[in-house]
C-alpha positions in Angstrom: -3.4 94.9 -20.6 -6.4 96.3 -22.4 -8.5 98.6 -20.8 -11.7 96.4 -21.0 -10.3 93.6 -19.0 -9.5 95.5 -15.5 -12.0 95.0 -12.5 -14.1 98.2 -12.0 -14.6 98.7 -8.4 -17.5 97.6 -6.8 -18.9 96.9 -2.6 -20.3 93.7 -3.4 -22.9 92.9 -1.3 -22.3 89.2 -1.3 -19.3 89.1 1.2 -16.3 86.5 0.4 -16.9 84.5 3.5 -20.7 83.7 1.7 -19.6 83.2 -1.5 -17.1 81.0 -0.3 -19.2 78.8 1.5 -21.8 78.8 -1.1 -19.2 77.1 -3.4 -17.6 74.5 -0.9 -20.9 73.2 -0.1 -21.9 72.8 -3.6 -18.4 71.4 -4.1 -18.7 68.7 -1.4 -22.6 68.1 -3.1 -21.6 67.5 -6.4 -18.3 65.5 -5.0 -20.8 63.0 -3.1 -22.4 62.5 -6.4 -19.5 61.2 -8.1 -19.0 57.4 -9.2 -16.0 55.2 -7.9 -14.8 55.1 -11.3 -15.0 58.7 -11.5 -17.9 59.9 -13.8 -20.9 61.0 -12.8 -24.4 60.3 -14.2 -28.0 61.9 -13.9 -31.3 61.2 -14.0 -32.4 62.4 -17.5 -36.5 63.3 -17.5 -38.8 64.2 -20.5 -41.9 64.0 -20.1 -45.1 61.7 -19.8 -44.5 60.4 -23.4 -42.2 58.2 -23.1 -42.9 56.3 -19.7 -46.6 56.0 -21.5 -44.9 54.4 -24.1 -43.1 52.0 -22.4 -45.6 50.8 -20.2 -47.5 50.4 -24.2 -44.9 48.7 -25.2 -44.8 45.8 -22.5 -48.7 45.2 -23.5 -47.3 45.0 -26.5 -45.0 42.5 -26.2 -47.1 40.8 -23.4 -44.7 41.4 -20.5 -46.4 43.3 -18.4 -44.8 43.6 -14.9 -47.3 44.5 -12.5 -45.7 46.0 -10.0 -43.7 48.3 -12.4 -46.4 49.5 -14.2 -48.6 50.5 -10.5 -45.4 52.9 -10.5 -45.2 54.2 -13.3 -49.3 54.9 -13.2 -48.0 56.9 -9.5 -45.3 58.9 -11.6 -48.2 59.3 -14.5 -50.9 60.9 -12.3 -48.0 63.0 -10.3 -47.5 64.7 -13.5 -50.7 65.2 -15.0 -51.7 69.3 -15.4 -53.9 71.3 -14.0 -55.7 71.7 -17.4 -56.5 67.8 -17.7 -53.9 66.6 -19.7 -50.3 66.4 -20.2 -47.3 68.9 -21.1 -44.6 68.2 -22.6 -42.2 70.1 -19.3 -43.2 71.2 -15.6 -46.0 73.1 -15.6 -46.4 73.6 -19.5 -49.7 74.0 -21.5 -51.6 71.0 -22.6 -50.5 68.7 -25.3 -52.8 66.7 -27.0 -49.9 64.0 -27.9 -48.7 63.2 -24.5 -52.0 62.8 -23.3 -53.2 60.7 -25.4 -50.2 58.0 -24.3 -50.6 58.8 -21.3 -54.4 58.4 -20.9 -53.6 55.0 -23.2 -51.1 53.9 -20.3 -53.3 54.7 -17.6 -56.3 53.1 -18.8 -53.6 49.9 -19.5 -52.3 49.8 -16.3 -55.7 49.4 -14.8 -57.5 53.2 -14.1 -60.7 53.4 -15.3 -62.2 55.9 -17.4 -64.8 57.1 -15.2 -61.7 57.9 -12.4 -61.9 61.5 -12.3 -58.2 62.1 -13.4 -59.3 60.1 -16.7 -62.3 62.0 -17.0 -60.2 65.2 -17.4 -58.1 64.1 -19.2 -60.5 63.3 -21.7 -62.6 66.2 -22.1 -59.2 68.0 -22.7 -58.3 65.6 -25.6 -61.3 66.1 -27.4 -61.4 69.4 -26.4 -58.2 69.7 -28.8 -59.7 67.2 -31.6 -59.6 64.3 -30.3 -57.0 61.6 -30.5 -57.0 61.6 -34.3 -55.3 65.0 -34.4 -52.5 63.8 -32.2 -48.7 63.8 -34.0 -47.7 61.2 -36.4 -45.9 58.7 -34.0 -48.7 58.9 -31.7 -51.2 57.4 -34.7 -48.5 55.4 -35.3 -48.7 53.9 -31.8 -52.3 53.6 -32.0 -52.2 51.8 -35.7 -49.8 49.1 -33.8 -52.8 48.9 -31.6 -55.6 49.1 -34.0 -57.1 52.0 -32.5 -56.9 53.5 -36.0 -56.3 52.0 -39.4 -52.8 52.4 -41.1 -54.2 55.1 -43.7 -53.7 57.3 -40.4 -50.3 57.7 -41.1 -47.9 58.7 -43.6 -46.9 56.5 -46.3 -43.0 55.8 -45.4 -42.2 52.2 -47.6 -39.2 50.5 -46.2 -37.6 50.5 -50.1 -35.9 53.9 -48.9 -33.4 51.8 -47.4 -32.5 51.6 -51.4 -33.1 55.1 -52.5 -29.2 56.7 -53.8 -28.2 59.1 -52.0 -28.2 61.8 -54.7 -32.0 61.1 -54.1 -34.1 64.4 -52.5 -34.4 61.6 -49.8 -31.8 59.9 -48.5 -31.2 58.5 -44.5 -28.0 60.4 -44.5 -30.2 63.8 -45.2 -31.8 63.4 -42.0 -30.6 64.0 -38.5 -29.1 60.5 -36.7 -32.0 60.6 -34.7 -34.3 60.7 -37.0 -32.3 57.9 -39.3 -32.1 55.4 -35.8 -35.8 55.6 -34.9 -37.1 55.3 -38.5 -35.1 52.8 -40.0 -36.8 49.5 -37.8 -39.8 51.6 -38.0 -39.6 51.1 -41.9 -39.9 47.5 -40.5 -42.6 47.6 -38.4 -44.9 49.9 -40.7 -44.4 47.4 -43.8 -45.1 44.8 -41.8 -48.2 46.3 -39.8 -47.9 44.2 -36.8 -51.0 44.1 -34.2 -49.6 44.4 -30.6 -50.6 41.3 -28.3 -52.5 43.9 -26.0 -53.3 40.8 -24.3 -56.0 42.8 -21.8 -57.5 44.3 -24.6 -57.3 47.9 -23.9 -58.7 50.0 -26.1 -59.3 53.8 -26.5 -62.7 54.8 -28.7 -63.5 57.4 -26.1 -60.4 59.4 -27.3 -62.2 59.9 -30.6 -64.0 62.9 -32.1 -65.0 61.0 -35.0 -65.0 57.1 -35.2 -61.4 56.0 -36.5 -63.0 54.5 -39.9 -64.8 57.6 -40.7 -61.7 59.8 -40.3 -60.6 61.3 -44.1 -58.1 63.8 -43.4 -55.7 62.4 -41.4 -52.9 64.3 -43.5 -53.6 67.9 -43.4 -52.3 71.2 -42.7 -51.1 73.7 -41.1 -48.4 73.5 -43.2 -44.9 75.0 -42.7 -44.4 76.4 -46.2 -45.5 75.9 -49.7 -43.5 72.3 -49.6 -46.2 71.1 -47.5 -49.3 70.7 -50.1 -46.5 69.3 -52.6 -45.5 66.7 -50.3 -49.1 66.1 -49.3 -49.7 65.0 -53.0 -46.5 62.9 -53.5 -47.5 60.9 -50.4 -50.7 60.6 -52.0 -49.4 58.8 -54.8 -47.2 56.9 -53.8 -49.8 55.1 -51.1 -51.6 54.3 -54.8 -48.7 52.3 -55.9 -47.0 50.6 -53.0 -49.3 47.9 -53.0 -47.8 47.3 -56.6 -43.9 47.3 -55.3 -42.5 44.0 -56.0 -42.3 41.3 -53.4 -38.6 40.7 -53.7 -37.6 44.5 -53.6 -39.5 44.8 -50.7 -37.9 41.6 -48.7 -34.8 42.8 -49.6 -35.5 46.7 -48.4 -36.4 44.3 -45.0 -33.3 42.9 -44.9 -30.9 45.7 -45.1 -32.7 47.3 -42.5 -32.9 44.6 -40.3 -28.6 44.6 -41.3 -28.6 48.5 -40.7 -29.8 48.2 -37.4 -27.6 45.0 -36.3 -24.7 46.7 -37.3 -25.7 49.8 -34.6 -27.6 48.0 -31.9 -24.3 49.0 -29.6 -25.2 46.6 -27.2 -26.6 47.2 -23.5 -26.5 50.7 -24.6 -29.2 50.1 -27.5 -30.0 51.4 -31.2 -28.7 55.2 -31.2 -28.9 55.1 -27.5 -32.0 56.7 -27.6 -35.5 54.9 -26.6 -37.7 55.6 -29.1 -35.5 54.0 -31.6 -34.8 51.1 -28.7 -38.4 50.3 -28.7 -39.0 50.2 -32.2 -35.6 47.6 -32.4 -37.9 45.8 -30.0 -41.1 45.9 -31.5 -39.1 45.1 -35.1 -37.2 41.9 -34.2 -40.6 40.8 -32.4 -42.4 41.2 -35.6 -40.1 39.7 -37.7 -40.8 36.5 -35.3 -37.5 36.6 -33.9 -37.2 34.2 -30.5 -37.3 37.0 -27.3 -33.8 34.6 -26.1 -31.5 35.4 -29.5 -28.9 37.2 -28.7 -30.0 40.5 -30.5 -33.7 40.3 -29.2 -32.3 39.9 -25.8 -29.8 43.1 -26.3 -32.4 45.3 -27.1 -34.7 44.5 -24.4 -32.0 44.8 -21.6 -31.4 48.5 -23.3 -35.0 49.6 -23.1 -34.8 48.3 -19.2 -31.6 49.8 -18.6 -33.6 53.5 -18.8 -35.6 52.8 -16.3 -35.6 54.8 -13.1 -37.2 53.0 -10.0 -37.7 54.4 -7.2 -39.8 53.1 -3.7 -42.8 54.8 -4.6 -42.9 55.1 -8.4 -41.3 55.0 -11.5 -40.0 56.5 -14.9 -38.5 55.8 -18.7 -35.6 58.0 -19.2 -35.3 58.8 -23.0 -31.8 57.8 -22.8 -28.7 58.0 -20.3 -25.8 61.0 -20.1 -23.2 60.4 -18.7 -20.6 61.8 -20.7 -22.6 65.3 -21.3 -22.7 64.8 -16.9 -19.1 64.1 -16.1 -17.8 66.7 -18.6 -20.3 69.4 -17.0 -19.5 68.4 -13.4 -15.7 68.0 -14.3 -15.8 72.2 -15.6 -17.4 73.0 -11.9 -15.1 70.9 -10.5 -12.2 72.7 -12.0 -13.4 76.4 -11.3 -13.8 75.9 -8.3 -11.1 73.4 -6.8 -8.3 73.5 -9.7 -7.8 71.5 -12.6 -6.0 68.5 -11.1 -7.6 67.4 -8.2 -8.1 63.3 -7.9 -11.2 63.4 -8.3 -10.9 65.5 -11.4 -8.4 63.4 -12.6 -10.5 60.3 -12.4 -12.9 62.0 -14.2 -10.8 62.7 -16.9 -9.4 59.3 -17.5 -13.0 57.8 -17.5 -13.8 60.2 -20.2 -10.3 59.7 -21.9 -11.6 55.9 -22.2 -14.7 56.7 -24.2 -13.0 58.6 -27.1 -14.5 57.3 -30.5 -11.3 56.6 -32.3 -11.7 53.9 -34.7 -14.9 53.6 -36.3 -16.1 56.0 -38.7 -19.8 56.4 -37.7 -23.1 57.8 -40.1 -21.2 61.5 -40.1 -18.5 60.1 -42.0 -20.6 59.9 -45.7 -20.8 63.7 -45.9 -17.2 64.1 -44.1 -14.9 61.2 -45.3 -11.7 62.6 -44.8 -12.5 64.2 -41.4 -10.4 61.4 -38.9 -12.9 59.8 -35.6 -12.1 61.1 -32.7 -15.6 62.7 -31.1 -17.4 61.7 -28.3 -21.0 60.1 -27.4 -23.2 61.4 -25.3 -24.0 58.1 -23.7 -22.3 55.4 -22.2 -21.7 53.8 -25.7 -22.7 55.0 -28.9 -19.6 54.9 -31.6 -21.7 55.3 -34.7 -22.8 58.5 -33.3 -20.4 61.0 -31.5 -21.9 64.5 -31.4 -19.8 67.5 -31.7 -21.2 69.5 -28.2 -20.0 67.0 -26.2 -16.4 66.6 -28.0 -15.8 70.4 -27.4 -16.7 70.6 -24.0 -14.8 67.1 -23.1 -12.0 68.6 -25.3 -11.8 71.7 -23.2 -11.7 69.8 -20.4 -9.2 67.4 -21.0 -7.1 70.6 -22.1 -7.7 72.4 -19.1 -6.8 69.6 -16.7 -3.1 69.5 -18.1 -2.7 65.8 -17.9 0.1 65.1 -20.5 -1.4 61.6 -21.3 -4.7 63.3 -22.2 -2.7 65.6 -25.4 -3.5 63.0 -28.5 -6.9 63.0 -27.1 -7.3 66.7 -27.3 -5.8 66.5 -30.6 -8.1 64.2 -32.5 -11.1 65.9 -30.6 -9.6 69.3 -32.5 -9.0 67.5 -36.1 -12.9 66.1 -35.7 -14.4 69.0 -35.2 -12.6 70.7 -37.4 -13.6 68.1 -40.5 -17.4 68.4 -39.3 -17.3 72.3 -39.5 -20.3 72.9 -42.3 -20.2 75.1 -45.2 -21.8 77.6 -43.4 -19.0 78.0 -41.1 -21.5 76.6 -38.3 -21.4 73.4 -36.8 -24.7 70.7 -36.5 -24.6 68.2 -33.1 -23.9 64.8 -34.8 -23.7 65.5 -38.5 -22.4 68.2 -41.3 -24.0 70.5 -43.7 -27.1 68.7 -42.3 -29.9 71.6 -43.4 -32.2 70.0 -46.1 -35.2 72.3 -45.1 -37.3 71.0 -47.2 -37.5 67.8 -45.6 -39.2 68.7 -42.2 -42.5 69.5 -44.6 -43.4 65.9 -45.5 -46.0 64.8 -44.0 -44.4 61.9 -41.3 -42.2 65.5 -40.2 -45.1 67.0 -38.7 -42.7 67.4 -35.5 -40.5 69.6 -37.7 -37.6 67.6 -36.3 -35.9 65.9 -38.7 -33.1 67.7 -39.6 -29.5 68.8 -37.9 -28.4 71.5 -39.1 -25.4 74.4 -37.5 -26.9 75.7 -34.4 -25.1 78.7 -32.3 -24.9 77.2 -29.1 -23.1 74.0 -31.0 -20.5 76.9 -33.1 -19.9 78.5 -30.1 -19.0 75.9 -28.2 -16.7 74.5 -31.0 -15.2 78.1 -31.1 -14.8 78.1 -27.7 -12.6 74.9 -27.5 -10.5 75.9 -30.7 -9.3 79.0 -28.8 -9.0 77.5 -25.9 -6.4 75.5 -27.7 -5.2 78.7 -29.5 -6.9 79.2 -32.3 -6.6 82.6 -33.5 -10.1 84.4 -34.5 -8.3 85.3 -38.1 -7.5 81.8 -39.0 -10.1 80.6 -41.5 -12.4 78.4 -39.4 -12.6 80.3 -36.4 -13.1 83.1 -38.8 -15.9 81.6 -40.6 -17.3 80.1 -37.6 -17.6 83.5 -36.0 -19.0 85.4 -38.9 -21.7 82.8 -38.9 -22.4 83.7 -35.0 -22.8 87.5 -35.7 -25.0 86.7 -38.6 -27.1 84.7 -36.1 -27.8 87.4 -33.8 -30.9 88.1 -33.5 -32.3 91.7 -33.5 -32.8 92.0 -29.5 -29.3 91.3 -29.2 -29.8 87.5 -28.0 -29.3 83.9 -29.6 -31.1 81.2 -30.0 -30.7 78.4 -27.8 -31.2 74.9 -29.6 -30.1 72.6 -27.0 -30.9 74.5 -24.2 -34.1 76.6 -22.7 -33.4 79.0 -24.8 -32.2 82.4 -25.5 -30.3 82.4 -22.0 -28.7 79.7 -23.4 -27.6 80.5 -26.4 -26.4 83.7 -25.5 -25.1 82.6 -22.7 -22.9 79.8 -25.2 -22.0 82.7 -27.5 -20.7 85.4 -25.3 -18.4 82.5 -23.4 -17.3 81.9 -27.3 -16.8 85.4 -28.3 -14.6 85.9 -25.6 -12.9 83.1 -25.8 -12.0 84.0 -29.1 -10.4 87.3 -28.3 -13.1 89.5 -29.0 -13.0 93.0 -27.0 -15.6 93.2 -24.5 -17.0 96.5 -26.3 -17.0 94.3 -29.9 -21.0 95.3 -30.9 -22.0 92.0 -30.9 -20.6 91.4 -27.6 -22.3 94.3 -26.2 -26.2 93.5 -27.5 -26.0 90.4 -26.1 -24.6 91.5 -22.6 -27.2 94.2 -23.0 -29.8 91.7 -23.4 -29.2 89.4 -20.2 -29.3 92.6 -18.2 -32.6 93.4 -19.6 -34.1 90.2 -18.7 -32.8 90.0 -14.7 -35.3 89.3 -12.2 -35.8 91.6 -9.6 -34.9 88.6 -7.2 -31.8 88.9 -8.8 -32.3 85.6 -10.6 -33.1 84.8 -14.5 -35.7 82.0 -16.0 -36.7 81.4 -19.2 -40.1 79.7 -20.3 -39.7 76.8 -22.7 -42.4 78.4 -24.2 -40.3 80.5 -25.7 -39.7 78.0 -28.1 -43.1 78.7 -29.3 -45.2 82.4 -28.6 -43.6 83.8 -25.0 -41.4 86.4 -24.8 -37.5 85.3 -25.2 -35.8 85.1 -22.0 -38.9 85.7 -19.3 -40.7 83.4 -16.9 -42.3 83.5 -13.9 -39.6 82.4 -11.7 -36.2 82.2 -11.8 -34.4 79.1 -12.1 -30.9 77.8 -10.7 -29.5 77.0 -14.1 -30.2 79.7 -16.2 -29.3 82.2 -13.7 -26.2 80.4 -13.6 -26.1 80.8 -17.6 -26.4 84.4 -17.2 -24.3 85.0 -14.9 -21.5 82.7 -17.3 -22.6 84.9 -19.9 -22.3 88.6 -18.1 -18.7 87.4 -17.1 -17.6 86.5 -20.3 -18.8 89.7 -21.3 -16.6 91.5 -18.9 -19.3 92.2 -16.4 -19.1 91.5 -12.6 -20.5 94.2 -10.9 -23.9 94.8 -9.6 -25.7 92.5 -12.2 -23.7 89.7 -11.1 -23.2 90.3 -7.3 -27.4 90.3 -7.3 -27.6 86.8 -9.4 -24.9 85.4 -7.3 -26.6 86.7 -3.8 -29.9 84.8 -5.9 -27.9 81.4 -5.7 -26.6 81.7 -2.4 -29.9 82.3 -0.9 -31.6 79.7 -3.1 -29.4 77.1 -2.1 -29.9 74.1 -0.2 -28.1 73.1 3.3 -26.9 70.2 1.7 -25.3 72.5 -0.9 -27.6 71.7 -4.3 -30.2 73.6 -5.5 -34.2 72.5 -6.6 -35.1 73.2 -9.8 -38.4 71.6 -11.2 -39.0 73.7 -14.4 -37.3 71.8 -17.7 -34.4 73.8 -19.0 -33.2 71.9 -21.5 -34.9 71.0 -25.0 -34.4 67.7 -27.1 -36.2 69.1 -29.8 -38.1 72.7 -29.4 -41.9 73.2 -29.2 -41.7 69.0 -29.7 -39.9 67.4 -26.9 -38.4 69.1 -23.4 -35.6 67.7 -21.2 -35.1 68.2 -17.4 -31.2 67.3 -16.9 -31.2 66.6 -12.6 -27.7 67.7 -12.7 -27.8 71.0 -14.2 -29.1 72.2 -10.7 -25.9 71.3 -9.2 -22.9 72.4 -11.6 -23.8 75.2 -13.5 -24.7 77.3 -10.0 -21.3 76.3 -9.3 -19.7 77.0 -12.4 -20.6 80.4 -11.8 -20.2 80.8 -8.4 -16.7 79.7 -8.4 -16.1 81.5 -11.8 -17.8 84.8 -10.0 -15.4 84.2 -6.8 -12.2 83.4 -9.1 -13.1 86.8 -10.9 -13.2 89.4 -8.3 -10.3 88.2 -6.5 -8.1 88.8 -9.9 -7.3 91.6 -11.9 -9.2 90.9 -15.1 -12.3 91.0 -16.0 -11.4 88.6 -18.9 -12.1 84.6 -18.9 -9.6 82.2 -19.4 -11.2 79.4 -20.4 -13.9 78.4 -23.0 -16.5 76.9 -21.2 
């Protein structure tokens, strides 16, 4: 056995009878959270944004339920900043976006503006520049509104339903996010619908400058030289759309009403995601289409079904995760009780159901030949498996042995390996998605629109391939793991794009790395171990500021968190470290944790899109501190300091 994979000794300081009970009272937690049918599912919170637009989007539609809204006004003020206005994740800096909805919601629910939570809220908006410097889907809520006109916003003409795709523009050149909430937004912005808004709330008072006087709508900082250029071309072409022909632009209508029928996936909704839920709303409504047809009806019943009601208040979820929840949970569950408990096995077999294995969804026009067989992260949504999820359900399925479960691992492995990009990296739902150019038009002012390879996405495809014995010399793995190292960055660390942040990533990478077969004293290996040292807490503990999206330092916050300590901890193991470092981050959890055996963990460690939208998953306070404390405890009662498993 190589030298680098023995335990060094150590007197750990958490004794085995703690650590023990640490991780059986975490496993009965998470075990009480499990569904009869064997999954498991979490709340999923973002942040004022989207509840504020769903309480818009009932005024709207003119279905305003009273009593709802009152709660989602409670959950609306709970999270309001100390600064006035909203952030986009617990205790973050001010965004002028998110406060505008929320103000907007508040004021529609019924809170006047001389309330002195409104009042702050509004010197802090125009503070920042009022509402007409808020993002382009905020104006874009606002033109449905007519709080400002339609010049406000970009020119997007729904005829790009009929560019070819050999076009500089093209829906499949843009991330399946950004194709699902656009398309029946084509819709509504050719249309130009006005929004019952039957109590007729408006906002003026959010306005530096009156709405008509407003010239600049469009303007910089831009993100590169493309910026200007694009700038210009939107510029002429909102001269000539008025002159586009009647019948193109009908028929542009039509095939996206047809694009999003084909996808609206039921209960589940378009893309499973609520922003392009509520825009199927809003479209079918516009285009005059009864609120009892059958589609109509679907889409409304999705929107709902993201709700969270509680006794006392109330929240939109931006969609649902139950797959991404059950595979997460089902890797805890396995470190720390075996692979094939019942309860496992349930687990599995739900997830075994959901395997997209027929229809080819949007990935398959830049990979044809690669065969289905990913996963979604939601309950339903074939048209869009996403790669993360596939590995880690993968790995799981591997690891719990069940013999029925081997053609599932199979096609997961033959997916992923078709959706590998040139690069050698992989994207989450699509390949060889990287058109940079395209997040500097001027509707991209998020910077969002793309989906291109991301290292916490490789690794965890890397991490599943040798899991299922993938040598590091054959030529994916070895392209896959030449595009990690290049991705280092010069600290050591690597960026997390899924998760708050360089914990994350590094984390992902080092659990990849070793997976792969890598010696613990490879360089690459060693920066990044060096790196989570450098960063623990002196409680012991590790957090990460999802401001480090943006200016803060990488890897530093004021607090440490459950989850990323857990991360760290993951990583440091799979580095071939469990000494001190992690006998002080696993002594953190233990004292942290709850009687009940979870953990709290307000701060948002997870990112939907960084520096433009934050997630707070409830259940990565429960798994991933046991993930590593069972890994920890599995560890120093072996011989090796070497990690089986990728995940």
């Amino acid at each position: 056995m190589p030298s680098d994979t023995l335990i060094r000794p150590y007197a750990y300081q958490l004794g085995d009878d703690a650590l023990e009970h640490a991780v059986q009272r975490a496993v009965s937690a998470l075990a009480g959270r499990q569904r009869a049918d064997g999954h498991w599912v979490f709340e999923l919170e973002a942040d004022a944004t989207i509840p504020a637009e769903y309480v818009l989007l009932e005024h709207y539609l003119d279905r305003i339920d009273g009593p709802l809204q009152e709660k989602i006004g409670v959950y609306l003020r709970r999270i309001q900043g100390g600064h006035g206005g909203w952030p986009l994740f617990h205790d973050g800096p001010f965004n002028l976006s998110a406060s505008v909805k929320a103000y907007y919601a508040l004021k529609a629910i019924g809170d006047l503006p001389s309330a002195p939570h409104m009042a702050r809220a509004r010197v802090a908006i125009l503070a920042a520049g009022g509402a007409e410097r808020s993002n382009v889907f905020t104006r874009i809520q606002l033109a449905l509104f007519g709080q400002v006109p339609w010049r406000a916003v970009p020119v997007m003409p729904v005829e790009i339903m009929h560019l070819p795709q050999w076009f500089f523009f093209h829906l499949s050149k843009v991330s399946y996010w950004s194709r699902t909430v656009l398309v029946p937004l084509l819709v509504l912005m050719a249309l130009r619908p006005r929004a019952r808004n039957p109590r007729g709330i408006e906002v003026p008072e959010l306005f530096c400058t009156p709405p008509g006087q407003v010239r600049d709508w469009i303007r910089g900082p831009y993100r590169s030289a493309w910026g200007p250029v694009f700038k210009v071309v939107d510029s002429i072409v909102r001269a000539v759309e008025p002159a586009f022909p009647r019948v193109a632009r009908a028929r542009a209508v039509e095939d996206a009403v047809a694009f999003v029928s084909e996808r609206l996936n039921g209960e589940d909704g378009l893309g499973a995601i609520y922003p392009a839920m509520a825009n199927t709303v809003m479209m079918f409504d516009a285009l005059g289409t009864r609120p009892d047809h059958p589609d109509a009806l679907t889409a409304w019943r999705a929107v709902r079904k993201l709700l969270v009601v509680t006794d006392t208040e109330a929240y939109c979820q931006p969609c649902l995760s139950p797959v991404w929840d059950t595979s997460l949970a089902g890797h805890a569950v396995a470190e720390a009780e075996g692979a094939a408990t019942p309860g496992l096995d349930a687990a599995c077999a739900w997830l075994a159901e959901r395997q997209v294995t027929v229809l080819r969804g949007d990935w398959a026009l830049s990979r044809p030949g690669a065969p289905p067989g990913g996963w979604a992260f939601q309950y339903e949504n074939a048209h869009y498996p996403d790669v993360d999820d596939t590995a880690v359900v993968g790995m799981l399925l591997h690891r719990n042995g069940d013999p029925a479960h081997a053609g599932n691992v199979t096609r997961a492995r033959d997916w992923i390996l078709g959706m590998q990009s040139r690069n050698g990296g992989w994207g989450a739902f699509d390949a060889d998605n990287n058109h940079d150019f395209l997040n500097n038009i001027p509707f991209a002012d998020h910077g969002a629109l793309l989906d291109p390879p991301t290292a916490d996405v490789t690794a965890r495809c890397v991490s599943f391939l040798a899991q299922l014995g993938h040598a590091a010399e054959e030529p994916a793995m070895a392209r896959a793991i030449a595009y990690l190292r290049a991705d280092q960055e010069p600290d050591g660390s690597w960026f997390g794009r899924w998760g708050t942040n360089y914990i994350y990533g590094t984390w992902s990478v080092l659990c990849a790395l070793n997976a792969a077969g890598l010696p613990h004293d490879d360089p690459a290996i060693r920066r990044g171990r060096e790196w989570l040292l450098d960063r623990q807490r002196d409680d012991g503990g590790w957090g990460e500021d999802g401001e480090s999206y943006a200016d803060s330092a990488p890897g530093v916050y004021r607090a440490s968190t459950p989850s990323q300590t857990a991360w760290a901890m993951l990583g440091l193991m799979a580095a071939g470290e469990t000494g001190p470092a992690v006998d002080r981050a696993a002594q953190y959890l233990a004292r942290t944790q709850r009687e009940d055996g979870e953990w709290d963990e307000l701060p948002y460690t997870a990112v939907g899109f960084p520096r433009v939208f934050y997630l707070r998953y409830h259940g990565y306070r429960l798994f991933f501190p046991l993930l590593a404390l069972a890994r920890f405890r599995n560890l120093r009662h072996g011989n090796s300091r070497r990690v089986s498993f990728g995940f």
